[in-house]
VEXROKE-238760 format. One line per 5 residues: number of its first residue (from 1); their letters; for each residue x, y, z of N, C-alpha, C. Coordinates in nm, 3 decimals, padded with zeros to 5 digits. Layout:
NUM	a	X/Y/Z/X/Y/Z/X/Y/Z | ...
//
This chain:
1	xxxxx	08.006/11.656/-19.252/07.960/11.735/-19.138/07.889/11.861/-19.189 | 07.822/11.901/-19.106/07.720/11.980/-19.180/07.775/12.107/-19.129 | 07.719/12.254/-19.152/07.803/12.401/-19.186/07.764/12.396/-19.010 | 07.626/12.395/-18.953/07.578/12.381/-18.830/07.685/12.353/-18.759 | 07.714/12.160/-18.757/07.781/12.120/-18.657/07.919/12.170/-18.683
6	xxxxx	07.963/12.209/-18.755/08.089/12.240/-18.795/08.139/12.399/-18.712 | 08.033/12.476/-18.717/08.011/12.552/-18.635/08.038/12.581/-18.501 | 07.933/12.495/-18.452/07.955/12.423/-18.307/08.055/12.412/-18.261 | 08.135/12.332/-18.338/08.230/12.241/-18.296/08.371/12.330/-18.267 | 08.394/12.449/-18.371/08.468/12.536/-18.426/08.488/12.607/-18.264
11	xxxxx	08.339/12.705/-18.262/08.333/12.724/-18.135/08.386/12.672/-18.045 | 08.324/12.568/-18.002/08.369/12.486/-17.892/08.520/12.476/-17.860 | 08.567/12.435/-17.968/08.750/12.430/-17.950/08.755/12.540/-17.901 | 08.711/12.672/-18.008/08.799/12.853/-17.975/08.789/12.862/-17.811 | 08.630/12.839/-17.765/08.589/12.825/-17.608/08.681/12.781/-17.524
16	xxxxx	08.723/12.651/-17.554/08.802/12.594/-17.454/08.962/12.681/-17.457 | 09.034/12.623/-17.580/09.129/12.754/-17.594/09.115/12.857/-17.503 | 09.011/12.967/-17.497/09.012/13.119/-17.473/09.050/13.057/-17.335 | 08.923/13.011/-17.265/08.952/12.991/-17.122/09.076/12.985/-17.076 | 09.103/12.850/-17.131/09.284/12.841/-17.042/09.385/12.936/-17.076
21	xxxxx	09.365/13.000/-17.221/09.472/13.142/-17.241/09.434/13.225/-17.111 | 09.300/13.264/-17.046/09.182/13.312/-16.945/09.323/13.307/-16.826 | 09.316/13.225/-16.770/09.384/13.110/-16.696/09.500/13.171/-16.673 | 09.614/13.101/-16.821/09.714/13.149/-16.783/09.765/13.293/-16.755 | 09.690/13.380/-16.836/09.683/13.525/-16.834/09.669/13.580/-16.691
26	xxxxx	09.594/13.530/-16.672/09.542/13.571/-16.526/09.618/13.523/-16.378 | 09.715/13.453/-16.402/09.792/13.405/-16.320/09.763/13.325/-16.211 | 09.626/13.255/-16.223/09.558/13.187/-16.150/09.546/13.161/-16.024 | 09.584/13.071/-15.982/09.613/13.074/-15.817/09.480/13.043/-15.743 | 09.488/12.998/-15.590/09.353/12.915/-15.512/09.232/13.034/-15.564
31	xxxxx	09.239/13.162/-15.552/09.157/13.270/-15.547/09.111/13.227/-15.667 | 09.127/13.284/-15.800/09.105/13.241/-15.937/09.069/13.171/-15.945 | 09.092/13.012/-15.927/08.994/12.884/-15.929/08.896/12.895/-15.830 | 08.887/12.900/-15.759/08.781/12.914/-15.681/08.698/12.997/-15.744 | 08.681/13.142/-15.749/08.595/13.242/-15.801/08.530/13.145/-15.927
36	xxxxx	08.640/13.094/-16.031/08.634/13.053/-16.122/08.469/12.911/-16.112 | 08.542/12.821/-16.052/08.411/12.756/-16.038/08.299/12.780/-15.957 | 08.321/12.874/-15.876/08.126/12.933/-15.799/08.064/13.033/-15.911 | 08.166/13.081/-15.974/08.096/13.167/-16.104/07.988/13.092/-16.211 | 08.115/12.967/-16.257/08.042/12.882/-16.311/07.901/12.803/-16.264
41	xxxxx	07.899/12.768/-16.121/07.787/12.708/-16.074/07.656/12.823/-16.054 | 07.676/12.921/-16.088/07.594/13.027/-16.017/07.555/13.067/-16.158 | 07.624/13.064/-16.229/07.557/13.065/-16.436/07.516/13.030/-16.454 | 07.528/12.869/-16.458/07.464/12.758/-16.542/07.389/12.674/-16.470 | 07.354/12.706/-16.299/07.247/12.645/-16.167/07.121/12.613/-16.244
46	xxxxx	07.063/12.783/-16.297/06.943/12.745/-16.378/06.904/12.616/-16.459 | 07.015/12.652/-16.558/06.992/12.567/-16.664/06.960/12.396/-16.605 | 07.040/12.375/-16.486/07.063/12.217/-16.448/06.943/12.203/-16.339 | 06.906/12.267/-16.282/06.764/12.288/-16.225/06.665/12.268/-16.307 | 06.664/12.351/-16.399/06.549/12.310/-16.485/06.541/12.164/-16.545
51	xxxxx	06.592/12.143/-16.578/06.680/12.012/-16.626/06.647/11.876/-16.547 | 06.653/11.902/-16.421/06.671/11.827/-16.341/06.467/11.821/-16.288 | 06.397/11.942/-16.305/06.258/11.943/-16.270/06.205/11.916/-16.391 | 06.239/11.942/-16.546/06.141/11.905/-16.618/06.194/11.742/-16.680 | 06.272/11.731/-16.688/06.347/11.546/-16.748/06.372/11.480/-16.721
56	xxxxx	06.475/11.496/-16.600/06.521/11.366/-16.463/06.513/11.434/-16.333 | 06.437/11.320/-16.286/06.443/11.359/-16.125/06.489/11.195/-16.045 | 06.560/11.159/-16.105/06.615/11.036/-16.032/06.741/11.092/-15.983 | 06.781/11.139/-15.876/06.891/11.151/-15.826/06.952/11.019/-15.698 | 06.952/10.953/-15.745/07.042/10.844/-15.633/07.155/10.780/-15.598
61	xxxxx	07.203/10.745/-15.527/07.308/10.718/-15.439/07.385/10.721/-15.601 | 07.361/10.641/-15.651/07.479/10.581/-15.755/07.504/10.722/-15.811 | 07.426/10.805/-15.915/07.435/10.896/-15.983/07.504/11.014/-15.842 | 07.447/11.050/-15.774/07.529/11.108/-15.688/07.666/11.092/-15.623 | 07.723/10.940/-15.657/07.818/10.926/-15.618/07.917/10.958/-15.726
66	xxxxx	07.892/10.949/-15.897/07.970/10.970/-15.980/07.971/11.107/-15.996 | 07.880/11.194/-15.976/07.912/11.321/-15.934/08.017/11.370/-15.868 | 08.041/11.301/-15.707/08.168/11.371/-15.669/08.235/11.287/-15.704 | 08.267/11.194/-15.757/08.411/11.158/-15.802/08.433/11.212/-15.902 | 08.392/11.254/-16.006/08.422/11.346/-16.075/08.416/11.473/-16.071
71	xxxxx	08.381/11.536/-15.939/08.413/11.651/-15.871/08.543/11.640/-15.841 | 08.582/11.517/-15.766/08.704/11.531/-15.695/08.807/11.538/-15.793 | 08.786/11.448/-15.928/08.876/11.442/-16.004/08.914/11.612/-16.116 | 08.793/11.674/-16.096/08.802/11.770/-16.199/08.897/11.888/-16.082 | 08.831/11.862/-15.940/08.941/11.937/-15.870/09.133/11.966/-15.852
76	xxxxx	09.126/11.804/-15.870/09.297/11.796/-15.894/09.314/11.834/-16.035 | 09.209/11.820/-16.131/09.283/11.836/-16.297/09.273/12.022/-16.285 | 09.185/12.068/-16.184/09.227/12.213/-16.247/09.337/12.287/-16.101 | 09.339/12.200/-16.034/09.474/12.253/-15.966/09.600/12.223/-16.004 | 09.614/12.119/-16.084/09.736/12.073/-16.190/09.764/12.148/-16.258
81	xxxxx	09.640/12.141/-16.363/09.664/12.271/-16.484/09.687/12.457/-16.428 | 09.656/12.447/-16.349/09.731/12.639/-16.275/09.882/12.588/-16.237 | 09.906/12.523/-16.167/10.012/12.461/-16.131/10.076/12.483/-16.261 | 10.045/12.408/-16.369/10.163/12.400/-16.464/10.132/12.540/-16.545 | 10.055/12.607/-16.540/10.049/12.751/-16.637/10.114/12.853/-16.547
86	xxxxx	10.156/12.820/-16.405/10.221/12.937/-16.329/10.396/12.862/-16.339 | 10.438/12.762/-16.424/10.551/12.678/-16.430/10.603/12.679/-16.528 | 10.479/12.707/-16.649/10.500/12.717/-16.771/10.435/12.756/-16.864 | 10.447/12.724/-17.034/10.409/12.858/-17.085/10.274/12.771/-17.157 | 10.155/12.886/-17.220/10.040/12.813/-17.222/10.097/12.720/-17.374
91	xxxxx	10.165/12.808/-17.437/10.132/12.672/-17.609/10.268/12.572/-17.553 | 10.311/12.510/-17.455/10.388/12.406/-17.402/10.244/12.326/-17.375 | 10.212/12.377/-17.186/10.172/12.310/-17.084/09.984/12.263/-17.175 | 09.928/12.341/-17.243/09.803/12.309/-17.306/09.813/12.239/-17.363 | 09.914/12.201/-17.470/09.889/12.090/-17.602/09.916/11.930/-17.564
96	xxxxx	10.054/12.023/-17.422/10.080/11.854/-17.358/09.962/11.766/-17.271 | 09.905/11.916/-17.243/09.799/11.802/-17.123/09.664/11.739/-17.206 | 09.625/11.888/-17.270/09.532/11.854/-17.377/09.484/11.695/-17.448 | 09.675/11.682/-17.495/09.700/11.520/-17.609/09.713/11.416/-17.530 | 09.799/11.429/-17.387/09.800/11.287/-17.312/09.722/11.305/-17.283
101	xxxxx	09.591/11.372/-17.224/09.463/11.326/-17.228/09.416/11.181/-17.234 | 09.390/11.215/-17.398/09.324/11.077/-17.454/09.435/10.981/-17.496 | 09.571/11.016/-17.499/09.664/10.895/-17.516/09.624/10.823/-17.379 | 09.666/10.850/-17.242/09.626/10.782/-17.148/09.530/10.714/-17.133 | 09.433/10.803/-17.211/09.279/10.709/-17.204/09.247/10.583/-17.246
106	xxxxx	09.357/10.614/-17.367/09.378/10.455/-17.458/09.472/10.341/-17.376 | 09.581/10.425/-17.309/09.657/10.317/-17.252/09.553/10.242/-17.135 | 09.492/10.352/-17.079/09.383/10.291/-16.916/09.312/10.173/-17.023 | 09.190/10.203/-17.123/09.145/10.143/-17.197/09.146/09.986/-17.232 | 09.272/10.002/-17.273/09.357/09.903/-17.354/09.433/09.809/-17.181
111	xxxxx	09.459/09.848/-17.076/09.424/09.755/-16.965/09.352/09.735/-16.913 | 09.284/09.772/-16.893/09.152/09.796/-16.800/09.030/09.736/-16.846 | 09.018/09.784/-16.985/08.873/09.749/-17.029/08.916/09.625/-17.149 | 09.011/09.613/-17.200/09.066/09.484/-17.299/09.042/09.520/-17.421 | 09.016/09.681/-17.436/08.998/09.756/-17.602/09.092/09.718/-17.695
116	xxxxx	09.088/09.705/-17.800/09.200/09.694/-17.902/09.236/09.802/-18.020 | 09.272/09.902/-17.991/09.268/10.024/-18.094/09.353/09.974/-18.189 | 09.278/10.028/-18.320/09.333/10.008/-18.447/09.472/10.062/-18.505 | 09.469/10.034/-18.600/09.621/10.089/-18.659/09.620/10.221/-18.666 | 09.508/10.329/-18.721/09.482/10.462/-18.671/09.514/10.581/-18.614
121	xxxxx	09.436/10.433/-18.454/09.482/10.491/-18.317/09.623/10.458/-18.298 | 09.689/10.390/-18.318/09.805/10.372/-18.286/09.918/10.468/-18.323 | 09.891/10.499/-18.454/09.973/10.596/-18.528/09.954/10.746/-18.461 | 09.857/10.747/-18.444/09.772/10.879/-18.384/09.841/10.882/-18.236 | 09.845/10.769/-18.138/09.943/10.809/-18.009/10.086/10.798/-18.050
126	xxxxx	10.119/10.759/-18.149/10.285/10.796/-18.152/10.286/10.913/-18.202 | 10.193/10.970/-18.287/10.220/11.130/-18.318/10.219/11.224/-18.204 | 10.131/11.153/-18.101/10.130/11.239/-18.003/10.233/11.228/-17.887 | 10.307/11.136/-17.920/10.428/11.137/-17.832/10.515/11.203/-17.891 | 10.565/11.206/-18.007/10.676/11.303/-18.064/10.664/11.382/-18.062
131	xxxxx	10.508/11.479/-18.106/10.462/11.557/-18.046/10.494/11.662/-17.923 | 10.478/11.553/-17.841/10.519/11.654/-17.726/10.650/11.672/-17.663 | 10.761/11.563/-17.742/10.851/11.590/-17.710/10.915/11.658/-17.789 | 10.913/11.680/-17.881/10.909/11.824/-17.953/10.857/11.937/-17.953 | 10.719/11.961/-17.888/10.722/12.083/-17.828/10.735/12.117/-17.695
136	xxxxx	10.808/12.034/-17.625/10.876/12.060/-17.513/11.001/12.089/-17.480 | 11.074/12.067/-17.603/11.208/12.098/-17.589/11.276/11.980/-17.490 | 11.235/11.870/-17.458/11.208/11.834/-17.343/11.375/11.745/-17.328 | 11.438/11.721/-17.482/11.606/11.686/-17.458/11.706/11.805/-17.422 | 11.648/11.901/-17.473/11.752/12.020/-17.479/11.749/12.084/-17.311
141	xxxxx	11.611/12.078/-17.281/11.628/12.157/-17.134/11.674/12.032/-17.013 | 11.694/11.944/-17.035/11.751/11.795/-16.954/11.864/11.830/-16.978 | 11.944/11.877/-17.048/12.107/11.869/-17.145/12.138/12.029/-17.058 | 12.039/12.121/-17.083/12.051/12.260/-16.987/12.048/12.254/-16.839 | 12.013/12.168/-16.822/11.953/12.149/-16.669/11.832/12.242/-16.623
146	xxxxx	11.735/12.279/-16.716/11.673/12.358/-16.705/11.514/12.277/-16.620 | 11.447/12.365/-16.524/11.338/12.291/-16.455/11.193/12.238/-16.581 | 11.139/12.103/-16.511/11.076/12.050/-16.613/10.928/12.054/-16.516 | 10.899/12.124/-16.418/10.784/12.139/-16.365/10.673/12.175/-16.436 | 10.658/12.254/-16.567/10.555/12.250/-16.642/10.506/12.152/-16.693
151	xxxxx	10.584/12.140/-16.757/10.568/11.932/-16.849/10.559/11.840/-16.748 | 10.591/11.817/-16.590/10.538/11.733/-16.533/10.360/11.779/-16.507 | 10.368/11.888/-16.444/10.239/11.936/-16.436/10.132/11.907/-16.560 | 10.174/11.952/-16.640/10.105/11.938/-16.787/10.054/11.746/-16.754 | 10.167/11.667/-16.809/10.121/11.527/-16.790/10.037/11.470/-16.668
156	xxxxx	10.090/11.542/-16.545/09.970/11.498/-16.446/09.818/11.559/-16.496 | 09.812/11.674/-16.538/09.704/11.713/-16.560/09.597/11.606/-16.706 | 09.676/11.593/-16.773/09.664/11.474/-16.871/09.602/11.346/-16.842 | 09.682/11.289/-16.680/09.630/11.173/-16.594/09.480/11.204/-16.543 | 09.435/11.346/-16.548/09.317/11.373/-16.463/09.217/11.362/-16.551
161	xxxxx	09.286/11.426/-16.690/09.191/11.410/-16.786/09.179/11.277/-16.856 | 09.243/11.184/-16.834/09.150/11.041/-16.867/09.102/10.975/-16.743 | 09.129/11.019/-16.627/09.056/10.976/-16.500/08.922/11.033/-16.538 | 08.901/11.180/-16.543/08.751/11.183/-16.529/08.684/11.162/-16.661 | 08.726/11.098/-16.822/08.709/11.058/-16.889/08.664/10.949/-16.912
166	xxxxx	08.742/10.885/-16.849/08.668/10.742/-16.802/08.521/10.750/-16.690 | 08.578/10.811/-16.635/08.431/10.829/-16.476/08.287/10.931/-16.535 | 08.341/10.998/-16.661/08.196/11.056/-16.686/08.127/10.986/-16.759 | 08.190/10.913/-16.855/08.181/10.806/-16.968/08.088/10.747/-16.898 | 08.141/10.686/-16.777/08.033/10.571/-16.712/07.914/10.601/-16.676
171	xxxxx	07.941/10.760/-16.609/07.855/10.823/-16.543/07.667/10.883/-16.624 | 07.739/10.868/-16.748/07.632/10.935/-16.849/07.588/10.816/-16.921 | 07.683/10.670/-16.911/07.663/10.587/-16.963/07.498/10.442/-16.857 | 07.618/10.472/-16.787/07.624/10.296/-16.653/07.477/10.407/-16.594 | 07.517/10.505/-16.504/07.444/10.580/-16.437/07.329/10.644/-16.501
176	xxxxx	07.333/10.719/-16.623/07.207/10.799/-16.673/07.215/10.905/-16.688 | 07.306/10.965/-16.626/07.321/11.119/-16.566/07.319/11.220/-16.693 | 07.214/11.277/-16.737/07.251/11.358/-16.814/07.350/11.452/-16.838 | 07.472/11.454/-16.938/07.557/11.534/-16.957/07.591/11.701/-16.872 | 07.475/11.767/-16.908/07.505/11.893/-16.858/07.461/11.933/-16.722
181	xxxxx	07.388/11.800/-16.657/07.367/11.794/-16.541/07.517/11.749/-16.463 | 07.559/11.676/-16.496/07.718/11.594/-16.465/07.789/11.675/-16.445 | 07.798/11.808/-16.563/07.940/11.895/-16.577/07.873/11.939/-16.471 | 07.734/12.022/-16.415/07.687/12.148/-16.318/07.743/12.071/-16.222 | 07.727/11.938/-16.157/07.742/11.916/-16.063/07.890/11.908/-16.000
186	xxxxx	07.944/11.861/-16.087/08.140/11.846/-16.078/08.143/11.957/-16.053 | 08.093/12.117/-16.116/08.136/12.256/-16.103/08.110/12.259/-15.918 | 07.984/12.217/-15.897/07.932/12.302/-15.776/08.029/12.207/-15.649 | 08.071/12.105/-15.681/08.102/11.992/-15.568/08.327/12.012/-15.595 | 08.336/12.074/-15.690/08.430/12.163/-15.662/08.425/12.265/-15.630
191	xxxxx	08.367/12.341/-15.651/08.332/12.482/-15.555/08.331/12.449/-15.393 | 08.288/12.355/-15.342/08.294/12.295/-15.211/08.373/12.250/-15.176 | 08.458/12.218/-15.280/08.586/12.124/-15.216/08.703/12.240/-15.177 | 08.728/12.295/-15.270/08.795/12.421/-15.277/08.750/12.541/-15.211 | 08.688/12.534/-15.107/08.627/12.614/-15.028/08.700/12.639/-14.917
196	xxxxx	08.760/12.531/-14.834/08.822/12.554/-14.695/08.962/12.636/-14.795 | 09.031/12.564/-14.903/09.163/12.670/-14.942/09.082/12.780/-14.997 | 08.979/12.800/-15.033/08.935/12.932/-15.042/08.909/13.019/-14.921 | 08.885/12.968/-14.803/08.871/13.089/-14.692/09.011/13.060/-14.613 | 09.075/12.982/-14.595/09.223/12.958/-14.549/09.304/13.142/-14.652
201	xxxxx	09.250/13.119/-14.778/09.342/13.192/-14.842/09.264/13.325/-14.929 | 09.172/13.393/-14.801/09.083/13.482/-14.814/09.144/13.603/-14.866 | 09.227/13.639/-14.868/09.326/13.758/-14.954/09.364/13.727/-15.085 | 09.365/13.602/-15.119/09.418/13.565/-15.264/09.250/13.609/-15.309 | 09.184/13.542/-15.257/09.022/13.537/-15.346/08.970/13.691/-15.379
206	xxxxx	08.980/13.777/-15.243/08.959/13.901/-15.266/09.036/13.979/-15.378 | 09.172/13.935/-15.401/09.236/13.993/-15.485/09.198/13.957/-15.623 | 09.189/13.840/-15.630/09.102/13.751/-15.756/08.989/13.825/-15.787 | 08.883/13.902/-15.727/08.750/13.916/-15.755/08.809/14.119/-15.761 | 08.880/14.144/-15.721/08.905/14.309/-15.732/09.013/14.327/-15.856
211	xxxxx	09.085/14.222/-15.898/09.151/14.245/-16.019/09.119/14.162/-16.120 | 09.043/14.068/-16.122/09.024/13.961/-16.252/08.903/13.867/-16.259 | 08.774/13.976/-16.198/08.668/13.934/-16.178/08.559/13.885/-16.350 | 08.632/14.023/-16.358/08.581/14.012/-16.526/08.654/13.862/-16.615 | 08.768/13.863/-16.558/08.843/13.717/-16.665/08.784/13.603/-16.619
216	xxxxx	08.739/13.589/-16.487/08.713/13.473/-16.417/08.546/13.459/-16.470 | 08.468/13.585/-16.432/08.357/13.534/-16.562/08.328/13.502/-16.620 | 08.415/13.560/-16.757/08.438/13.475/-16.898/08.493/13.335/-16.866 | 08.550/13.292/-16.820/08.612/13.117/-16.795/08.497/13.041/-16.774 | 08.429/13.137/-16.657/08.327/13.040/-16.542/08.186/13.024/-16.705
221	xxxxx	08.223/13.136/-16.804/08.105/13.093/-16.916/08.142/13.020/-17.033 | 08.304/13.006/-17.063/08.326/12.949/-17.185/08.366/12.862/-17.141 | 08.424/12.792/-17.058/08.459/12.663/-16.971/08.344/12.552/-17.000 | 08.213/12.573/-16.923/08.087/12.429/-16.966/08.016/12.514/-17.129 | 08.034/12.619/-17.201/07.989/12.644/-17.315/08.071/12.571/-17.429
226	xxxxx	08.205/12.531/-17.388/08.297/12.430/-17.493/08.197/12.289/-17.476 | 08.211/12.277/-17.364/08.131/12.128/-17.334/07.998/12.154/-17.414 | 07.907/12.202/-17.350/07.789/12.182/-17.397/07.770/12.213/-17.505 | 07.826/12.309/-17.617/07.829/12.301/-17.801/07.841/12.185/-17.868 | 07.981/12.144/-17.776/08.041/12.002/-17.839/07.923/11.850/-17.818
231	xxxxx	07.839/11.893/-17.672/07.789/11.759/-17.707/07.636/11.802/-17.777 | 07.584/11.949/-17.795/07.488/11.956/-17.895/07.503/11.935/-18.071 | 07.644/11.925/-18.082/07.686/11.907/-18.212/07.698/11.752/-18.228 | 07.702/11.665/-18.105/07.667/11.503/-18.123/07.519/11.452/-18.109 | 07.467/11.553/-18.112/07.303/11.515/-18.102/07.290/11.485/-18.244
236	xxxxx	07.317/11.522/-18.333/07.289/11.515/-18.489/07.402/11.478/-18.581 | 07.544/11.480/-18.487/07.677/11.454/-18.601/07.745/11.353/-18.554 | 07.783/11.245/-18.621/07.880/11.145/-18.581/07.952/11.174/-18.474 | 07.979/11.155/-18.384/08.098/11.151/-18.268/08.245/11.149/-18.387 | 08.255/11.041/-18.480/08.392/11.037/-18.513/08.416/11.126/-18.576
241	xxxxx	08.360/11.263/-18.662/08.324/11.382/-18.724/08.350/11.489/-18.601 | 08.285/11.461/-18.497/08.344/11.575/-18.386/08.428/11.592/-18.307 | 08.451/11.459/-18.309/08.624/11.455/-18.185/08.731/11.476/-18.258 | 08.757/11.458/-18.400/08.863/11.489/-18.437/08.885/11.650/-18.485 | 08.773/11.714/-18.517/08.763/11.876/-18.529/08.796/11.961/-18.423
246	xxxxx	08.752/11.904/-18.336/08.777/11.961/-18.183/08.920/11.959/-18.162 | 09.001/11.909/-18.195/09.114/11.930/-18.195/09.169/12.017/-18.200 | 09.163/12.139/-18.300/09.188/12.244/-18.382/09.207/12.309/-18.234 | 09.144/12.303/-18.119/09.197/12.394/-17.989/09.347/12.364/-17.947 | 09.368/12.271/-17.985/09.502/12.234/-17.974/09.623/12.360/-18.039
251	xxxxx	09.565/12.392/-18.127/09.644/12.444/-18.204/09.645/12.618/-18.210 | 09.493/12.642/-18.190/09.457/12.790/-18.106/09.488/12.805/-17.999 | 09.518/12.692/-17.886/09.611/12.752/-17.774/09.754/12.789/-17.782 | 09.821/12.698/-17.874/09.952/12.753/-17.917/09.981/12.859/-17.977 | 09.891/12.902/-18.051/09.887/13.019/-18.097/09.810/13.162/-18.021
256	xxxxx	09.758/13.101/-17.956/09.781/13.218/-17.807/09.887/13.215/-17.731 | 09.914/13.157/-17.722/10.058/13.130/-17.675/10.174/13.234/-17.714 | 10.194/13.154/-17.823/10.327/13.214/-17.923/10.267/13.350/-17.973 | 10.154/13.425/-18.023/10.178/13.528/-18.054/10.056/13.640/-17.974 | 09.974/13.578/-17.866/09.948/13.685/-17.819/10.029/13.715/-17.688
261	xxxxx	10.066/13.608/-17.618/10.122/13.634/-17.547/10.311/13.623/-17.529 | 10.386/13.597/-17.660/10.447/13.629/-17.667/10.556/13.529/-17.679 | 10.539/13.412/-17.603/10.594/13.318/-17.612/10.715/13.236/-17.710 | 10.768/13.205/-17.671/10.916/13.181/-17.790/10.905/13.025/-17.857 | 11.024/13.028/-17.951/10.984/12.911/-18.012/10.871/12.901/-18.100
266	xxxxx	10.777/12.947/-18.168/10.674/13.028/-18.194/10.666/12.870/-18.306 | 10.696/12.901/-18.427/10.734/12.789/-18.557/10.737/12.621/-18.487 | 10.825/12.589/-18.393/10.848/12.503/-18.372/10.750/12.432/-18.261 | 10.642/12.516/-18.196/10.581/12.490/-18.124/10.414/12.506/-18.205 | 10.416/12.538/-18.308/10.322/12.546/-18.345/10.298/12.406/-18.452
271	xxxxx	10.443/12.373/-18.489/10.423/12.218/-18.551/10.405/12.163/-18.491 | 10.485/12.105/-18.369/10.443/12.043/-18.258/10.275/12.018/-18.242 | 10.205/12.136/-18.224/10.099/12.116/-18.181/09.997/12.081/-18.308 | 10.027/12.135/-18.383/09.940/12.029/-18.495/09.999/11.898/-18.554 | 10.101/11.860/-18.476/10.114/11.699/-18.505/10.100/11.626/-18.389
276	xxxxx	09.985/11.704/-18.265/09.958/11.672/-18.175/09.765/11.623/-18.199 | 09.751/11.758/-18.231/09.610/11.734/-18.291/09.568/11.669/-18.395 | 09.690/11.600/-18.495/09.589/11.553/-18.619/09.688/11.420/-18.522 | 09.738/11.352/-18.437/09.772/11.237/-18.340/09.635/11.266/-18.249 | 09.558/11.341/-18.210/09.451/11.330/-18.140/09.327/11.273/-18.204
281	xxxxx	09.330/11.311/-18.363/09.203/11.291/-18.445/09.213/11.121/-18.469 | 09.355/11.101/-18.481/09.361/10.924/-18.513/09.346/10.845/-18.411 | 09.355/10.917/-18.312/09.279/10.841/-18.159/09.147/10.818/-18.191 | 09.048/10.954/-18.190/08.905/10.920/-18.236/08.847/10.866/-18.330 | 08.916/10.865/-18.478/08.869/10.793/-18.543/08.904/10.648/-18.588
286	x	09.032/10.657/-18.507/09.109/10.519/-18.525/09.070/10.386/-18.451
//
């Protein structure tokens, strides 16, 4: 991999990381997401406009339809993920949703489509199952009776992320849809969806934009800037070279976690999460 894409890629993880530390910091809630994605659509409009007037102008039924389904789907994955960061703590609820991610993706995969992942991949989702049950604590707080609403949250959020994994896949694939046209549009067609609980819950939003207007900025810019590094670093670098680097956010969210924000378990959650991420890399290259 070259110093360039390596670069990129580096970025891209820290990007995604910052955001959801963004997130949990910020205590999220309908207001916060909301602000969060009209910010984003109102950033990056240009860019997908232009986009859309100088390269593709085929917008039809089909391509428009994988748009909102992956609107709809990116809507439940980021009302999950607040859900589980107001339930639980970010280097738990990030690494878990983060890794079942693409474990799920393999299981949908592997029924759905009749894939056969290698020995690799295989090794790579059992790392990521021990993984997370090791950094979840997830026997000890069952034995405490302690609530497991983060880690469910976390794994639903996981389900969303190989739902719209699969649906963009197709979408950029089956459909055409250029990439950063796909993400603008999921942004703006959640911004709409989340609109009636945005004026239903017109005091949360105001409070959102008078105390954490500035955090919700930064999200609404490093949120599609993870995306779009990561897929300018596949214009020129192997895919199997970039999905497994990208990982490394795995491991910068835990460590926002555990030591900026304070979080316990610090050692034991930080193995966890890098035997989550190098179980993520044997997915991609496996």
């Amino acid at each position: 991999m070259s110093a360039t894409a390596l670069a990129l890629v580096l970025t891209a993880a820290f990007a995604h990381a910052l955001w959801n530390f963004i997130l949990k910091r910020s205590g999220g809630g309908i207001g916060f997401i909301w602000l969060f994605a009209l910010l984003a659509t109102l950033v990056y409009g240009p860019l997908a406009i232009g986009l859309v007037w100088h390269q593709w102008h085929d917008l039809g039924w089909l391509a428009l339809g994988f748009i909102a389904l992956s609107a709809l789907i990116h809507t439940g994955y980021f009302l999950l993920l607040d859900r589980g960061y107001r339930h639980g703590d970010l280097s738990v609820v990030y690494p878990v949703a983060r890794a079942s991610g693409p474990f799920l993706t393999v299981i949908f995969s592997i029924v759905l489509l009749g894939e056969r992942p290698g020995p690799l991949a295989l090794a790579g989702a059992a790392a990521i199952i021990i993984g997370a049950l090791y950094i979840s604590g997830l026997t000890s707080q069952v034995r405490r009776g302690l609530p497991l609403r983060g880690i469910v949250y976390a794994l639903l959020t996981g389900l969303m992320i190989a739902a719209y994994t699969i649906c963009d896949q197709r979408a950029v694939t089956y459909a055409a849809i250029p990439p950063v046209l796909l993400h603008w549009g999921e942004n703006f067609g959640r911004t709409l969806m989340l609109t009636p609980m945005a004026v239903k819950n017109r005091a949360a939003v105001v409070s959102a934009w008078q105390k954490h207007k500035k955090a919700a900025l930064a999200a609404a810019v490093l949120s599609p800037l993870a995306y779009i590094l990561a897929l300018t670093a596949m214009t020129f670098t192997p895919v199997s070279y970039i999905a497994p680097a990208r990982e490394i956010s795995i491991i910068i969210g835990a460590w926002l976690g555990t030591q900026v924000l304070g979080e316990a378990d610090a050692k034991r959650r930080m193995i966890a999460a890098t035997m989550m991420a190098a179980g993520m890399a044997g997915l991609a290259i496996g």
